[in-house]
C-alpha positions as CSV (number, residue, x, y, z in Angstrom):
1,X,-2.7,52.1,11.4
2,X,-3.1,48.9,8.7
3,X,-1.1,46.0,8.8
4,X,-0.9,43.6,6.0
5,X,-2.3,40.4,7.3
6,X,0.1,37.4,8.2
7,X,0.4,34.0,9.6
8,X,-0.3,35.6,12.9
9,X,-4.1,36.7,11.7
10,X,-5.2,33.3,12.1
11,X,-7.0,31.2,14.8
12,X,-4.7,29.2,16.7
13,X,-6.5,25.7,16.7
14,X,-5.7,25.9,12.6
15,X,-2.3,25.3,13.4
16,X,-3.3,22.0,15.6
17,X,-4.6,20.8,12.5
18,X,-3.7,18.9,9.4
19,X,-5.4,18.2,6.2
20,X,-7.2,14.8,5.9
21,X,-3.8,12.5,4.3
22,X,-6.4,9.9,2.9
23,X,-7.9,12.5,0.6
24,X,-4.4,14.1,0.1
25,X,-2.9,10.9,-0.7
26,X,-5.9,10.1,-3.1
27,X,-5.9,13.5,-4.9
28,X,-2.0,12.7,-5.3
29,X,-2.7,9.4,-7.0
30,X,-5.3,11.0,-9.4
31,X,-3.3,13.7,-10.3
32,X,-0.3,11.2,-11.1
33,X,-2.7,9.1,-13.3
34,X,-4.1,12.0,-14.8
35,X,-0.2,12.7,-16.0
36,X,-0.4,9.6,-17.4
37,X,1.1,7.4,-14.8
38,X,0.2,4.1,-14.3
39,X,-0.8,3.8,-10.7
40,X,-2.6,1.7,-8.5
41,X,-4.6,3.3,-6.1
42,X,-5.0,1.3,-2.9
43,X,-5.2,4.9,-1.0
44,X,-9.4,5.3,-1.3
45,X,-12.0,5.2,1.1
46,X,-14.9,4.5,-0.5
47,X,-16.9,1.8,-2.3
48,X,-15.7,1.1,-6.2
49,X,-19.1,0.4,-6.7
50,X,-21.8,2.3,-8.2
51,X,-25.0,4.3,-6.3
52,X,-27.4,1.6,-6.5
53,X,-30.3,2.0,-9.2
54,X,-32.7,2.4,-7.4
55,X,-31.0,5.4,-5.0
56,X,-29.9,7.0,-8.3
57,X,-33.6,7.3,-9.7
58,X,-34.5,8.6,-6.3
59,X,-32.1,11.3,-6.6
60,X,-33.3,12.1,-9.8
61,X,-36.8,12.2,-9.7
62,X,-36.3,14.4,-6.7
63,X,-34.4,17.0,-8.8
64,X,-36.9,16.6,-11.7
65,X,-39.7,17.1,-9.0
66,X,-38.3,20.7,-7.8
67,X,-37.6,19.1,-4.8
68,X,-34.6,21.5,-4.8
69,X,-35.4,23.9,-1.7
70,X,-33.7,24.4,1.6
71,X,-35.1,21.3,3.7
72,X,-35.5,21.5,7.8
73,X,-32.5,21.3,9.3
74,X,-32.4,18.1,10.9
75,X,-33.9,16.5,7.2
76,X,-37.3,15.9,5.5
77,X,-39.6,14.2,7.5
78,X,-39.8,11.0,5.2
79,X,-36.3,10.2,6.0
80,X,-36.4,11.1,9.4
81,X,-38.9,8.3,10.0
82,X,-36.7,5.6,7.6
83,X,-33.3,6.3,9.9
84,X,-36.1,5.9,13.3
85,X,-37.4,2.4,11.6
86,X,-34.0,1.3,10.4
87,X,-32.5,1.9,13.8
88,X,-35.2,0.3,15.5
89,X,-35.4,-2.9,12.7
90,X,-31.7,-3.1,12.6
91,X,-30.4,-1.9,16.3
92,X,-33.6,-2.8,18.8
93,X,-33.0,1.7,19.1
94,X,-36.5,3.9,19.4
95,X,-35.9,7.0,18.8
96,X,-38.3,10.0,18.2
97,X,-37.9,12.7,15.2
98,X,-36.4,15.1,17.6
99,X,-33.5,12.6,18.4
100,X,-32.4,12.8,14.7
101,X,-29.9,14.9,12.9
102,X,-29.2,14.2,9.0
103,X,-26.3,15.9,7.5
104,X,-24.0,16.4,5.2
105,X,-22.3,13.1,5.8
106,X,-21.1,11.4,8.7
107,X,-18.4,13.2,8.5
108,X,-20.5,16.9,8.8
109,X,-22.7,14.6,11.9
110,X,-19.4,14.4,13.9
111,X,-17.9,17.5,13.5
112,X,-21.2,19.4,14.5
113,X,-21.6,16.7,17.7
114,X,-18.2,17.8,18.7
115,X,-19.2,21.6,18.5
116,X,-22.3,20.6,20.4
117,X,-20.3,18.8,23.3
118,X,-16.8,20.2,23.5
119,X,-15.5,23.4,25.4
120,X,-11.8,24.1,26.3
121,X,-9.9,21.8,28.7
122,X,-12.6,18.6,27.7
123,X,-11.0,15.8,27.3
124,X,-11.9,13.2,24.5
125,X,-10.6,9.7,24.4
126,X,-10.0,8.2,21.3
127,X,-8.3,4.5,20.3
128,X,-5.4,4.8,17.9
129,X,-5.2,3.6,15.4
130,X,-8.1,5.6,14.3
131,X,-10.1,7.7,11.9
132,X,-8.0,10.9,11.3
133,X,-10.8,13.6,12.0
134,X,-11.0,12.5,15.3
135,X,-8.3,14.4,16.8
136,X,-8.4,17.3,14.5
137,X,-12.3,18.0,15.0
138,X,-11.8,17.6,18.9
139,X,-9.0,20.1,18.5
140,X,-11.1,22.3,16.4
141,X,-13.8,22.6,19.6
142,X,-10.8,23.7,21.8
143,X,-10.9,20.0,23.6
144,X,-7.9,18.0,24.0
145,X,-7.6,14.2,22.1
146,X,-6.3,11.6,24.8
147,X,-4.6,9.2,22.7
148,X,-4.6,5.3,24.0
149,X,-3.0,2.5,22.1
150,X,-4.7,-0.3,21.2
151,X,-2.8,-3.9,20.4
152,X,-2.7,-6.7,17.6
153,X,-3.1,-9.2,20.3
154,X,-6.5,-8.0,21.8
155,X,-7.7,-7.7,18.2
156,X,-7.0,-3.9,18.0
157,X,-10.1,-3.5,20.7
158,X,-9.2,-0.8,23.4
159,X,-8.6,-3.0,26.7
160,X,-11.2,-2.4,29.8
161,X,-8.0,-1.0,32.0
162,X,-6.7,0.5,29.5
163,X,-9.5,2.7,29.1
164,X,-10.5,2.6,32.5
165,X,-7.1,4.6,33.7
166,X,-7.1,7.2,30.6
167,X,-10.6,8.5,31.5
168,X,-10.9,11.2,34.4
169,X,-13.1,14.0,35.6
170,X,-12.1,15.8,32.6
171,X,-13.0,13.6,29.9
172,X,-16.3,14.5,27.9
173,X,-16.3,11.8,25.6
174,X,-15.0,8.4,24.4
175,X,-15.0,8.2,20.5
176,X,-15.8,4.4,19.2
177,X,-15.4,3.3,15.9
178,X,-17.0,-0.2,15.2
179,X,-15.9,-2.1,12.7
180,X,-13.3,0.5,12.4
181,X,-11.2,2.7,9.9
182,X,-8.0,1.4,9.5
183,X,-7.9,-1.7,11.1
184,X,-11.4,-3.2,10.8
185,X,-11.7,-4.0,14.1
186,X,-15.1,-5.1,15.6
187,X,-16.2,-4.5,19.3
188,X,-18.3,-7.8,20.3
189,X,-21.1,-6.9,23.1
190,X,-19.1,-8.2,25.6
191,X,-16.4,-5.8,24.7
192,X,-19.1,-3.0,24.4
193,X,-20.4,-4.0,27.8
194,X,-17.2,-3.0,29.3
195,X,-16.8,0.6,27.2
196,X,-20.4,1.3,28.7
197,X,-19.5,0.7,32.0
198,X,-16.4,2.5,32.1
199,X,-18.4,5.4,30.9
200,X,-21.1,5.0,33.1
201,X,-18.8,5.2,36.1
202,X,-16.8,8.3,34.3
203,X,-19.7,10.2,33.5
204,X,-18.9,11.1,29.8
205,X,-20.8,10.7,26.5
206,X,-19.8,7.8,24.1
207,X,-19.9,8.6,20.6
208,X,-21.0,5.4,18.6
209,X,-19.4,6.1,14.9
210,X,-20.9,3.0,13.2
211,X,-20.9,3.9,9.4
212,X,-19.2,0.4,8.6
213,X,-22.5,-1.4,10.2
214,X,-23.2,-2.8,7.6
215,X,-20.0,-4.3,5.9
216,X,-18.6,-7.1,8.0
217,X,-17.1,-10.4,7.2
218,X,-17.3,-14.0,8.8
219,X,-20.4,-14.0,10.9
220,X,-19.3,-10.8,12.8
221,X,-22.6,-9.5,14.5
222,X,-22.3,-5.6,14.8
223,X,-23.5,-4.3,17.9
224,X,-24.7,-1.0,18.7
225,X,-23.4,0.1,22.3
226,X,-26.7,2.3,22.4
227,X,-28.8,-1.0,22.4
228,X,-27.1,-2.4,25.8
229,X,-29.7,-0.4,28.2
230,X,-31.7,2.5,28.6
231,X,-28.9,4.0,30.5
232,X,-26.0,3.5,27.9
233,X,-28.4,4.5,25.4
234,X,-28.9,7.7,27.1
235,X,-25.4,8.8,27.2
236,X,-24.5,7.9,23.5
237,X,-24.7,9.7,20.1
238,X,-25.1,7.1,17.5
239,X,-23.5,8.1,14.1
240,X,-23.9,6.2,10.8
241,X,-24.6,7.4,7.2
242,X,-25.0,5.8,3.9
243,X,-21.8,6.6,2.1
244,X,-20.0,3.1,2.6
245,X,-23.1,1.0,2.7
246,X,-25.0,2.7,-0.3
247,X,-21.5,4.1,-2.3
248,X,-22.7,7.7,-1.8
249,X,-19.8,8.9,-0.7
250,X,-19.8,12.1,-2.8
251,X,-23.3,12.8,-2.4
252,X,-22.9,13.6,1.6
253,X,-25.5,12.2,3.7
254,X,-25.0,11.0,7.0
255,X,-27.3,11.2,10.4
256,X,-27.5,11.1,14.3
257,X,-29.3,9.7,16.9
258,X,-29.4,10.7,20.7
259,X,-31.0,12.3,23.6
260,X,-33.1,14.7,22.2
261,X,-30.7,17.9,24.0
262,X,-27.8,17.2,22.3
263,X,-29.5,16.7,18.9
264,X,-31.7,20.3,19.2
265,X,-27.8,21.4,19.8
266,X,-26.5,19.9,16.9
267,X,-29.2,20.4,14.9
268,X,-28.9,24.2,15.6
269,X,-24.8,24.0,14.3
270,X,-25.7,22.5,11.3
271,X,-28.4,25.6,10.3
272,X,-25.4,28.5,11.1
273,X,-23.3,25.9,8.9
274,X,-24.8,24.2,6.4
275,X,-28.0,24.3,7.0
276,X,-29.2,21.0,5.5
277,X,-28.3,17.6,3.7
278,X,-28.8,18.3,-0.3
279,X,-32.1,18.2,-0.5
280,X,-32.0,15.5,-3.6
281,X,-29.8,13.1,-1.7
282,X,-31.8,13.0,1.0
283,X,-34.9,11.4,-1.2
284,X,-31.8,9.0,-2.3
285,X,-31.7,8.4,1.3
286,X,-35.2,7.4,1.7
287,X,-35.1,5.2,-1.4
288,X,-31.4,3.1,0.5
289,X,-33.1,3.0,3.8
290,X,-36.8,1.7,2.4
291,X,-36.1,-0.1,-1.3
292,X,-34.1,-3.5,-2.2
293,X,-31.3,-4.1,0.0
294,X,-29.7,-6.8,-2.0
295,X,-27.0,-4.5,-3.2
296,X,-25.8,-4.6,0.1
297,X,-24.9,-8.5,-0.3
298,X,-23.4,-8.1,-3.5
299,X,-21.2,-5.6,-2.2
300,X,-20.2,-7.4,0.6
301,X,-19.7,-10.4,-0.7
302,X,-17.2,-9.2,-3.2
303,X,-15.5,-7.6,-0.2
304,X,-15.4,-10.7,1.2
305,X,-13.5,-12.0,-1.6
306,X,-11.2,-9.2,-1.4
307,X,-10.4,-9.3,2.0
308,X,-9.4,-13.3,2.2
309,X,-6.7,-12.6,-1.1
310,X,-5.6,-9.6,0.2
311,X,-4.2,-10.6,4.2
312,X,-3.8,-14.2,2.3
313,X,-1.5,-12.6,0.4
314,X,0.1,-9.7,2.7
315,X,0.5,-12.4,5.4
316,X,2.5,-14.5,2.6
317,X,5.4,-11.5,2.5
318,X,8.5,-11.7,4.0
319,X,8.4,-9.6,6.8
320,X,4.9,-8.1,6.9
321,X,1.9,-9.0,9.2
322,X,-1.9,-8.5,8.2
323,X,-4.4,-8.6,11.4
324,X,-7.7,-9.9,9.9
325,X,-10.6,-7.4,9.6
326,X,-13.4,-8.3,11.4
327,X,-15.5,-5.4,9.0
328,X,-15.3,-2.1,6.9
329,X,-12.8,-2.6,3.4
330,X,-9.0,-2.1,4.7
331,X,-6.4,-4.1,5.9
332,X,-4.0,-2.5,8.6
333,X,-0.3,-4.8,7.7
334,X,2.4,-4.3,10.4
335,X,5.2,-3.2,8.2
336,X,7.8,-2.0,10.6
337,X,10.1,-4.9,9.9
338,X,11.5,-2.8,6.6
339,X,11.8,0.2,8.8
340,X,15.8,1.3,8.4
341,X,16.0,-0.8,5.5
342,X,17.1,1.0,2.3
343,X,16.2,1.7,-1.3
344,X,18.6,1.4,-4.1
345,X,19.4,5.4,-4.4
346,X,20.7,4.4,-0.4
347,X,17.8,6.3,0.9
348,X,16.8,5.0,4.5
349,X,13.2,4.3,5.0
350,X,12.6,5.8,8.5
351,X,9.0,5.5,8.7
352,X,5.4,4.4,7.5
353,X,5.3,7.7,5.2
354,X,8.6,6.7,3.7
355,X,7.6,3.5,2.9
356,X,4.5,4.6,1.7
357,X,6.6,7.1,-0.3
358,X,8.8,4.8,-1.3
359,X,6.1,2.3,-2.7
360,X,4.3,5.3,-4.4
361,X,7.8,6.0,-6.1
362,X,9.2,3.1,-7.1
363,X,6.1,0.2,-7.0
364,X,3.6,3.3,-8.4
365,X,1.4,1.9,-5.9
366,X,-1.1,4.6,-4.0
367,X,-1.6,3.7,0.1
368,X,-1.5,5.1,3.3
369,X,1.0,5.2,5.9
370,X,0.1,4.4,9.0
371,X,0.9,7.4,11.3
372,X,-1.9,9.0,9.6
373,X,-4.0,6.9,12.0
374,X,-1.9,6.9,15.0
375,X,0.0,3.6,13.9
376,X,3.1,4.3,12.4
377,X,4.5,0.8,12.3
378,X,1.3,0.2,9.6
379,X,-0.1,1.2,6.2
380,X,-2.9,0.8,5.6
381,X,-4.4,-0.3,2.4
382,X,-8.3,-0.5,1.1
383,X,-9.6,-3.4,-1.1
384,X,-12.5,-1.4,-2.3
385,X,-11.2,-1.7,-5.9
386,X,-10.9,-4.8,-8.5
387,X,-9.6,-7.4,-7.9
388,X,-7.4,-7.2,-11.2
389,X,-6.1,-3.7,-9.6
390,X,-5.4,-5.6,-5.8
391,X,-3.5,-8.4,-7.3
392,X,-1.5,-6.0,-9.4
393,X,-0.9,-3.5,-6.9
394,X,0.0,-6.8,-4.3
395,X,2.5,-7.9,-7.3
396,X,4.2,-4.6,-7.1
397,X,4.1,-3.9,-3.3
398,X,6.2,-7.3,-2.9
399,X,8.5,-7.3,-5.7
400,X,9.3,-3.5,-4.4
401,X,9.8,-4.6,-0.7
402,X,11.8,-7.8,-2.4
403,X,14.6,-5.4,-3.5
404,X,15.0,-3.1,0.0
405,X,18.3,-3.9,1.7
406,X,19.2,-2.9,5.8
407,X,20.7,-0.2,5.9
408,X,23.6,0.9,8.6
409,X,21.0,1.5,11.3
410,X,18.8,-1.1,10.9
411,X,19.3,-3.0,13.7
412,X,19.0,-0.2,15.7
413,X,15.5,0.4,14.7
414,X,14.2,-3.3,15.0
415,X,15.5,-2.8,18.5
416,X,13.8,0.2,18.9
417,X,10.8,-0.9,17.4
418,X,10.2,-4.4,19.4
419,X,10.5,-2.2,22.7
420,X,7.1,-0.2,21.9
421,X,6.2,-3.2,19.9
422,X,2.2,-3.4,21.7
């Protein structure tokens, strides 16, 4: 007997999951813009700079070459050896070609370490706010995301105890993200230290994801917690890529480096998923990791830029708070002080995604709330565009939240509000 096939057809994890609101949110803007709307996008996650010229020609002299084949799995051997001497130039890391994966970005890295490590019932810890794969990958390998809060006042840096009573003989792994996506926080060593240590006496693996490296602000010294000792090192998974650093994010090429197990395991994932890294972008790799690295200090110093206007700025509105990003290109403002405040049709603004809506809406500005990220009292907003764009979509953002007004419940929620407040 045939049955037509229905919601009931499908794997359960789907249902745990949710598609990636950053690229939603993005796509949204585009598609408004494309209709002729005049938006400003302060949604994106990537670099509004170009591939530098040197990766580009790289890319195409590898295409014009026939360099076109399927590649080995874990990437040509050129650029296996550039990630091994940039992680030992840049991190004090020595690591072998067998202890290297390259894939199809950082993001593609991840998702096939957490295939690699996670069963049912695992346990992975992971800092909120955070990235918003983590959970959703770890749900995808059957394990279960332990959500711990992390506070304005220790600099968005997970505290030692904190950690240290949410990890247990069921916890796998501890997911890091430093500087960090949305808050641009920054773990100093000490701080690193004490992660290692906790995970050291738990057991687990610490995944390192450290694609910001490279893009940090006021003498912040990233850190890689694989480089504190042979022993940390042998229970992380270091993961970085050259999207944010290079502005390759839609060319898709990120890599791994770990205890040589793990990576055989991951490295046999990728070639039942996608095999290989485009072939092409992986010579572009080779020409980021060995050519002219000035680009990087252009970009960041027009980040830099960026960054002081922008919490200047933020930190100038009525009402709204702007921690200072210690690295990577968005700012994280607490925005919870317009929450049950409302707009001028008398529609209460509940929460970060109806603020976000409402700013979308009314200020035709493009950002994202923060319970995407596990931090709802936030949005979060990137700088990664011009600075013509930042002080226009600024202008708008506080003229918009100028005309809000409490609504009935408003008190309630500001007393709601300073009692999680963390």
């Amino acid at each position: 007997m045939s049955t037509e096939p229905g919601t009931t057809a499908f794997a359960e994890r789907v249902k745990k999951v949710k598609p990636s609101p950053t690229l939603r949110i993005t796509a949204e803007a585009a598609r408004l813009k494309s209709e002729g709307v005049d938006i400003v996008s302060l949604a994106a996650g990537e670099p509004d700079f170009n591939t530098p010229d040197h990766v580009q020609e790289a890319i195409v002299k590898a295409l014009r070459d026939g360099k076109t084949r399927y590649t080995p799995t874990s990437g040509v051997p050129q650029l296996t050896d550039a990630i091994i001497q940039k992680l030992k130039n840049d991190n004090g890391l020595t690591y072998g070609r067998n202890q290297i994966n390259v894939g199809a970005g950082a993001k593609n890295v991840l998702y096939a370490i957490a295939q690699a490590l996670f069963d049912a019932r695992d346990e992975v810890v992971i800092c909120a706010p955070f990235w918003v794969s983590y959970p959703d990958q770890a749900f995808l390998a059957g394990a279960r995301p332990v959500i711990i809060r992390t506070r304005e006042a220790d600099g968005f840096v997970v505290h030692p105890e904190v950690l240290r009573k949410s990890v247990g003989r069921k916890t796998k792994a501890i997911i890091l993200n430093s500087p960090g996506n949305p808050t641009g926080a920054g773990y100093t060593r000490d701080d690193l230290k004490a992660v290692a240590e906790i995970a050291e006496e738990c057991g687990c693996w610490i995944i390192s994801d450290e694609i910001y490296e490279k893009i940090v602000y006021n003498g912040f010294e990233h850190v890689s917690i694989a480089s504190l000792s042979p022993e940390t090192c042998a229970r992380t998974v270091v993961v970085n890529g050259l999207s944010k650093s290079y502005a390759m994010t839609g060319l898709r090429l990120g890599y791994a480096a770990g205890p040589e197990e793990l990576i055989r395991n991951v490295n046999m994932i990728q070639s039942q998923d996608v095999s290989n890294a485009p072939s092409i972008v992986q010579w572009g790799g080779v020409a980021a990791l060995t050519g002219d690295q000035s680009c990087l200090k252009t970009m960041v110093a027009a980040f830099q830029g960026r960054k002081d206007y922008v919490v200047g700025r933020l930190n100038a509105m009525e009402g709204v708070w702007c921690f200072e990003p210690r690295g990577a290109f968005y700012v994280f403002p607490r925005v919870a002080r317009y929450f049950g405040m409302q707009d001028a049709d008398g529609t209460e603004l509940k929460d970060s995604t109806a603020l976000a809506g409402f700013l979308l809406k009314t200020a035709r500005v493009s950002l994202v709330p923060g319970a995407a990220f596990g931090g709802d009292e936030y949005l979060r907003i990137s700088f990664a565009t011009s600075m013509d764009q930042l002080k226009e979509g600024l202008d708008r953002i506080e003229d918009a939240l100028g005309r809000l007004k409490p609504g009935p419940h408003y008190a309630n929620y500001q007393v709601h509000l300073e009692q999680k407040r963390f």
